[in-house]
ChimeraX commands (.cxc) that place a marker at each C-alpha (Angstrom):
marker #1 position 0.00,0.00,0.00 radius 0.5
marker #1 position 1.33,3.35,-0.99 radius 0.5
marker #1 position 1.79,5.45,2.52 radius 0.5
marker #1 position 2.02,8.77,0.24 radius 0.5
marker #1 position -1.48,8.49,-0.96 radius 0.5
marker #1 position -3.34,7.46,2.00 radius 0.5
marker #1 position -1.78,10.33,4.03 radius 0.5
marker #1 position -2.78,12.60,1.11 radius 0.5
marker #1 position -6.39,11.08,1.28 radius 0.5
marker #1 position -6.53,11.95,5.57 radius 0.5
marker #1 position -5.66,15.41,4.88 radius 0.5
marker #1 position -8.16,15.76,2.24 radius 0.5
marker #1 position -10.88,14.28,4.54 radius 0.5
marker #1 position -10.03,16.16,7.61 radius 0.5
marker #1 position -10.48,19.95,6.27 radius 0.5
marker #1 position -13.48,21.72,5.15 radius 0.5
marker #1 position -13.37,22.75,1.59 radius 0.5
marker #1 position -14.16,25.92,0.60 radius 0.5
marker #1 position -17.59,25.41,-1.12 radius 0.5
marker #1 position -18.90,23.26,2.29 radius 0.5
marker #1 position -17.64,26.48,4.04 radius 0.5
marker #1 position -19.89,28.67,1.86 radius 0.5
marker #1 position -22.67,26.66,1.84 radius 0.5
marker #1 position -23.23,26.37,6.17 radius 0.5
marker #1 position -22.83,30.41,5.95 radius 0.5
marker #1 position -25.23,31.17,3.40 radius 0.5
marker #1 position -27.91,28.69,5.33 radius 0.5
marker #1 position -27.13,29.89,8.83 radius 0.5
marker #1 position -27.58,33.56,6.89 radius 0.5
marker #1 position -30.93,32.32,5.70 radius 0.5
marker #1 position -31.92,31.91,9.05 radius 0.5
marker #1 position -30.99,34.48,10.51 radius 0.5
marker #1 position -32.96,36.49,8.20 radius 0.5
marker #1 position -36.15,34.54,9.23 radius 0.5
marker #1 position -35.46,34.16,12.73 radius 0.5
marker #1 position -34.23,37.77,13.58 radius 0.5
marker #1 position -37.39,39.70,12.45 radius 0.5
marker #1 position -39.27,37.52,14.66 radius 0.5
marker #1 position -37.61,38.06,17.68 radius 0.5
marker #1 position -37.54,41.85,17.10 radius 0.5
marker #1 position -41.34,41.84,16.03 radius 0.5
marker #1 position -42.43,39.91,19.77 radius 0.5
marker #1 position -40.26,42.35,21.83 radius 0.5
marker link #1:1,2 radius 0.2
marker link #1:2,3 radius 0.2
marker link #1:3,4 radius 0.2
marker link #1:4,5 radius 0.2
marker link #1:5,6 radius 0.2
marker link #1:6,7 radius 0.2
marker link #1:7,8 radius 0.2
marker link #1:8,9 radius 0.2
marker link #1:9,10 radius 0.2
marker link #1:10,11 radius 0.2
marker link #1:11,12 radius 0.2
marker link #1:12,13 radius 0.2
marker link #1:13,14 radius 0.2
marker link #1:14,15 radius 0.2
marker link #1:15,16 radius 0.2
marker link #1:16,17 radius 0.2
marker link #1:17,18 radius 0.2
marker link #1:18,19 radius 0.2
marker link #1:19,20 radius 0.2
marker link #1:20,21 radius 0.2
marker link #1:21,22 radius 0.2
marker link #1:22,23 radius 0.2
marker link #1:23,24 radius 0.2
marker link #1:24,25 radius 0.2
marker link #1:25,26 radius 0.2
marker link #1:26,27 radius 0.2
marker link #1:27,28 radius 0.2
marker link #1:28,29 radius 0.2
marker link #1:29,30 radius 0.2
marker link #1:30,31 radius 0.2
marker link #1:31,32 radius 0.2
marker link #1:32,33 radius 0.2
marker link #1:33,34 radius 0.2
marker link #1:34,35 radius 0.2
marker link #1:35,36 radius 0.2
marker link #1:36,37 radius 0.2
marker link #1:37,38 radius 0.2
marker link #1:38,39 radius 0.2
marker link #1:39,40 radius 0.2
marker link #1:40,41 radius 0.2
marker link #1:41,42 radius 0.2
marker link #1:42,43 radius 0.2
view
């Protein structure tokens, strides 16, 4: 087994990428824009 290309593969795996970094932000910015009003609407 090649050691070079499984230690390659771990660091790969253990990161975020980029785009999966993108993608929680713009969600957890989707909710905020929900949730927010809501909570400044009941006070």
């Amino acid at each position: 087994m090649n050691t070079l290309t499984t230690t390659n593969q771990n660091i790969i795996r253990r990161g975020f990428t980029l785009i999966e970094i993108l993608i929680v932000v713009v969600i957890l910015g989707i909710l905020a824009a929900v949730v927010v009003p809501q909570f400044t609407n009941a006070a």
